[in-house]
C-alpha positions as CSV (number, residue, x, y, z in Angstrom):
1,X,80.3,129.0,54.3
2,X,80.9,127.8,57.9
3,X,77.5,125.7,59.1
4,X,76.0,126.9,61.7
5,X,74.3,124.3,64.3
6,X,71.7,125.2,66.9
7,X,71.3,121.9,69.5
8,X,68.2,122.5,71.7
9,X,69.3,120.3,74.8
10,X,66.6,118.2,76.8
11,X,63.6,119.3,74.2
12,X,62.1,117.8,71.3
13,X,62.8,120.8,68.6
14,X,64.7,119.9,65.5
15,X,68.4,120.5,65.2
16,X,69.1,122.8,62.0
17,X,72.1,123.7,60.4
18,X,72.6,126.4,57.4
19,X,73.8,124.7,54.7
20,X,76.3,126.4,51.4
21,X,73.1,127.4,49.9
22,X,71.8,129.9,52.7
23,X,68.9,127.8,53.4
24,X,67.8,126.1,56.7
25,X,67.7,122.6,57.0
26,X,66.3,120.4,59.3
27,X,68.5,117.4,60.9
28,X,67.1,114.9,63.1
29,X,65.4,115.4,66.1
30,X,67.4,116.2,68.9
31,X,65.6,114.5,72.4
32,X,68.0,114.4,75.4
33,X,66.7,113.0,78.4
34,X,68.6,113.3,81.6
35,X,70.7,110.0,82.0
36,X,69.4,109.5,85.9
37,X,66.1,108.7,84.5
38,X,67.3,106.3,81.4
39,X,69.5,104.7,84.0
40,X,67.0,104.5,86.9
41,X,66.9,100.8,86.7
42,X,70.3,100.3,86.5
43,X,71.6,102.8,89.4
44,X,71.2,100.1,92.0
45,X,72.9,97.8,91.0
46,X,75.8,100.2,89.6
47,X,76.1,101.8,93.2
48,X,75.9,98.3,94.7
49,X,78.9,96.7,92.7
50,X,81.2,99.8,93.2
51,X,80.4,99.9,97.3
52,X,80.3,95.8,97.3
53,X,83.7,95.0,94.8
54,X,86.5,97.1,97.0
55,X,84.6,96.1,100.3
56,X,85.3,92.5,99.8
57,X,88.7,93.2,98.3
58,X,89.6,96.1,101.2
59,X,87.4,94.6,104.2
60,X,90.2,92.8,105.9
61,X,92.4,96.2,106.1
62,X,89.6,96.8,109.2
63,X,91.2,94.1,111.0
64,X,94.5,95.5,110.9
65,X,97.0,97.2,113.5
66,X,98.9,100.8,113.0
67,X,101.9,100.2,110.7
68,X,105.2,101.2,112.1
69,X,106.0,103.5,109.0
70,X,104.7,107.0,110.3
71,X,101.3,105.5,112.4
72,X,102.9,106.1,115.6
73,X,104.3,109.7,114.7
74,X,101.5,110.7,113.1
75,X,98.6,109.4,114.8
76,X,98.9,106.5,117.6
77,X,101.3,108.4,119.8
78,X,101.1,112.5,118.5
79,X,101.0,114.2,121.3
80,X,98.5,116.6,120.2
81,X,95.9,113.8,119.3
82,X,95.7,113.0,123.1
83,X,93.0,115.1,124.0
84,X,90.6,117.1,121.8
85,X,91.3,121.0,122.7
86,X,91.5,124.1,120.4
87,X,94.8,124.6,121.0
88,X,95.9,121.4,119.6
89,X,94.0,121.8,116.4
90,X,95.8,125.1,115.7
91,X,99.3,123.6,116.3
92,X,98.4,121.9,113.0
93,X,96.8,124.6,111.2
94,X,99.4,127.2,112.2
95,X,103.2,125.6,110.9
96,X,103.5,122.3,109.3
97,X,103.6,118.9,111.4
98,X,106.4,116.6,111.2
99,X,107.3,117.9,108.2
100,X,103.8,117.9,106.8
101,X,101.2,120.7,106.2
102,X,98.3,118.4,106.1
103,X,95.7,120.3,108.7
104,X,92.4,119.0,107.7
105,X,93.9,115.3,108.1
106,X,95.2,116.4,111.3
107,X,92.1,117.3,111.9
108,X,89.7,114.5,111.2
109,X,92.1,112.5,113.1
110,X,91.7,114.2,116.4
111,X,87.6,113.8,115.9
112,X,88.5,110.4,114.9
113,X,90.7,110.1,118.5
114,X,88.2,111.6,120.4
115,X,85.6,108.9,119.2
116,X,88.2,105.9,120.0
117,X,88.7,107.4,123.3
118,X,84.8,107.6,124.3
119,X,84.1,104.2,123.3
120,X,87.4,102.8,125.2
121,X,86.9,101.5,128.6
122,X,89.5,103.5,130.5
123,X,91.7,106.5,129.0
124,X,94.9,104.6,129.2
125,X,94.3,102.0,127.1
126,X,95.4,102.0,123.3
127,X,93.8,103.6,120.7
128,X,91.9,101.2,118.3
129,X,93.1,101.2,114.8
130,X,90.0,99.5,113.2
131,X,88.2,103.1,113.2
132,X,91.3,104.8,111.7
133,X,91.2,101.8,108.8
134,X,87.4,101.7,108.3
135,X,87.5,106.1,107.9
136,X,90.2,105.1,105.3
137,X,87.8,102.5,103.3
138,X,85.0,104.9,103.3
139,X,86.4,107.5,101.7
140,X,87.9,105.2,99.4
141,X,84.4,104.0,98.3
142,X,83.3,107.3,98.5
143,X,86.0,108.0,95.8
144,X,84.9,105.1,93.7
145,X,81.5,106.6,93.1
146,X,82.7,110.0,92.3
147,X,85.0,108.5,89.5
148,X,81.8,106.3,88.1
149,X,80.0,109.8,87.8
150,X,83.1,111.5,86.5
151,X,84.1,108.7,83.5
152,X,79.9,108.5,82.9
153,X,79.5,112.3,82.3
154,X,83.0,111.8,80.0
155,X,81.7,108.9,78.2
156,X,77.9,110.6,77.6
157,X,79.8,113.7,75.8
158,X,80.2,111.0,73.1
159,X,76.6,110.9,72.7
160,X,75.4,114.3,72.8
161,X,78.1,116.2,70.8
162,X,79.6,113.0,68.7
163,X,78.0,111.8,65.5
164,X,75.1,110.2,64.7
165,X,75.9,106.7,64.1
166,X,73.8,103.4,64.0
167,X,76.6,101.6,66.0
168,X,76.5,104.7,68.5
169,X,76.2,103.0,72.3
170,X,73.5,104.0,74.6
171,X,73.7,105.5,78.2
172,X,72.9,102.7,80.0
173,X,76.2,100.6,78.2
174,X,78.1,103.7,78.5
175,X,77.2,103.5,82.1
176,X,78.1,99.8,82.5
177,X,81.5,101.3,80.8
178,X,82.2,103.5,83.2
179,X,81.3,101.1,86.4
180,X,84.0,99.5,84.8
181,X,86.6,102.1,84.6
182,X,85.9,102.9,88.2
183,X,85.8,99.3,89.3
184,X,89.5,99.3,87.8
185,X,90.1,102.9,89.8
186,X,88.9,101.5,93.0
187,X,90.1,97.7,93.1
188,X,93.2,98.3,91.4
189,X,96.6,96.9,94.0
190,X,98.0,100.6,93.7
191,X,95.6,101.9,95.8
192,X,96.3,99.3,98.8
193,X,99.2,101.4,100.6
194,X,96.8,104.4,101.0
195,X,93.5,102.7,101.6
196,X,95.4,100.4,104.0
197,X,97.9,102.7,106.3
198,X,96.6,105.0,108.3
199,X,98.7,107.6,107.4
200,X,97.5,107.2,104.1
201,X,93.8,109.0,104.9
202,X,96.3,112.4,103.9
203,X,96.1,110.6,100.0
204,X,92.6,108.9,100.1
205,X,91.1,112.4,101.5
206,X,93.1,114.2,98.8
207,X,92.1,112.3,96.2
208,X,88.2,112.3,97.0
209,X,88.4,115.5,97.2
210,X,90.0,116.8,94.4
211,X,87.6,114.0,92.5
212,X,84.4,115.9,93.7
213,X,86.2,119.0,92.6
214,X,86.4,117.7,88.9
215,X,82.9,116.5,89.0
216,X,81.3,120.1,90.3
């Protein structure tokens, strides 16, 4: 005959499983306390190492012009970026812009214009790049943590649904395993073209994005 588990998550009841026989058997004690709170001690310095690691590898992208690939096009000379109005917001939400359908990235660079524009001295002078570089980095790091929590919650499945075993890891080094899987996410050199163009807040803004989307 098929067994037939019962897990009681996050109480102290025994596990049991029906055995050939018919009868009830108790298994070992099933006690699953949230990972925040074994981890607690830990989540500092996680969360420091995945914002500190790609800052010091990333940080001198802030320092950095437009690039001539697509910057001016999209960005340091669109028209429609120029000033802040409805009606330039809906040219990018209506039809696709130079050849791209990418509205909420249209979008948060207008905001992102506007802001460059109120802290320049006079309206004709350029637009600064260093904001459009440092949005870029954020979201990046942003994107770092998501994947920590993503590859944790993976890696904890192991724990609560694998066997019982006496070389079975904890969630703190499981944790520790994951910082390390999105350490190699966030610092890795493929990730230098989008976190370092501008035009490349269209890839780090997907990616977070659809990250969060996998996490909920």
């Amino acid at each position: 005959m098929r067994a037939l588990r019962l897990n009681f998550c996050k109480t102290r009841e025994p596990r049991c499983e029906t055995s050939h026989t018919g009868y009830a058997k108790a298994l070992h004690p099933v006690v699953l306390v949230p990972s925040a709170v074994l981890s607690h001690g830990f989540l500092v310095s996680w969360v420091c190492l995945l914002i500190l690691t790609p800052l010091v590898v990333f940080w001198q992208v802030h320092s950095h012009e437009f690039v001539l690939w697509d910057d001016p096009e999209n960005v340091s000379e669109n028209p429609y970026l120029q000033a802040l109005t409805l009606d330039h917001l809906l040219v990018f939400w209506r039809a696709p812009y130079q050849q791209l359908y990418i509205p909420l990235t249209y979008t948060i660079w207008s905001l992102t214009t506007a802001v460059s524009r109120g802290t320049m001295a006079h309206a004709a002078a350029p637009l600064n790049p260093q904001l459009y570089h440092s949005l870029n980095l954020l979201i990046h790091l942003a994107s770092g943590l998501v994947v920590w929590r993503i590859v944790r919650l993976l890696l904890n499945r192991t724990i609560y649904e694998g066997p019982r075993t006496a070389t079975r890891p904890t969630l703190t080094r499981l944790a520790w395993a994951a910082c390390g899987g999105a350490l190699l996410f966030a610092i890795h050199p493929i990730q230098v073209e989008a976190v370092a163009w501008v035009t490349g807040l269209k890839d780090v803004l997907c990616g977070c994005l659809s990250f969060v989307a996998i996490w909920q």
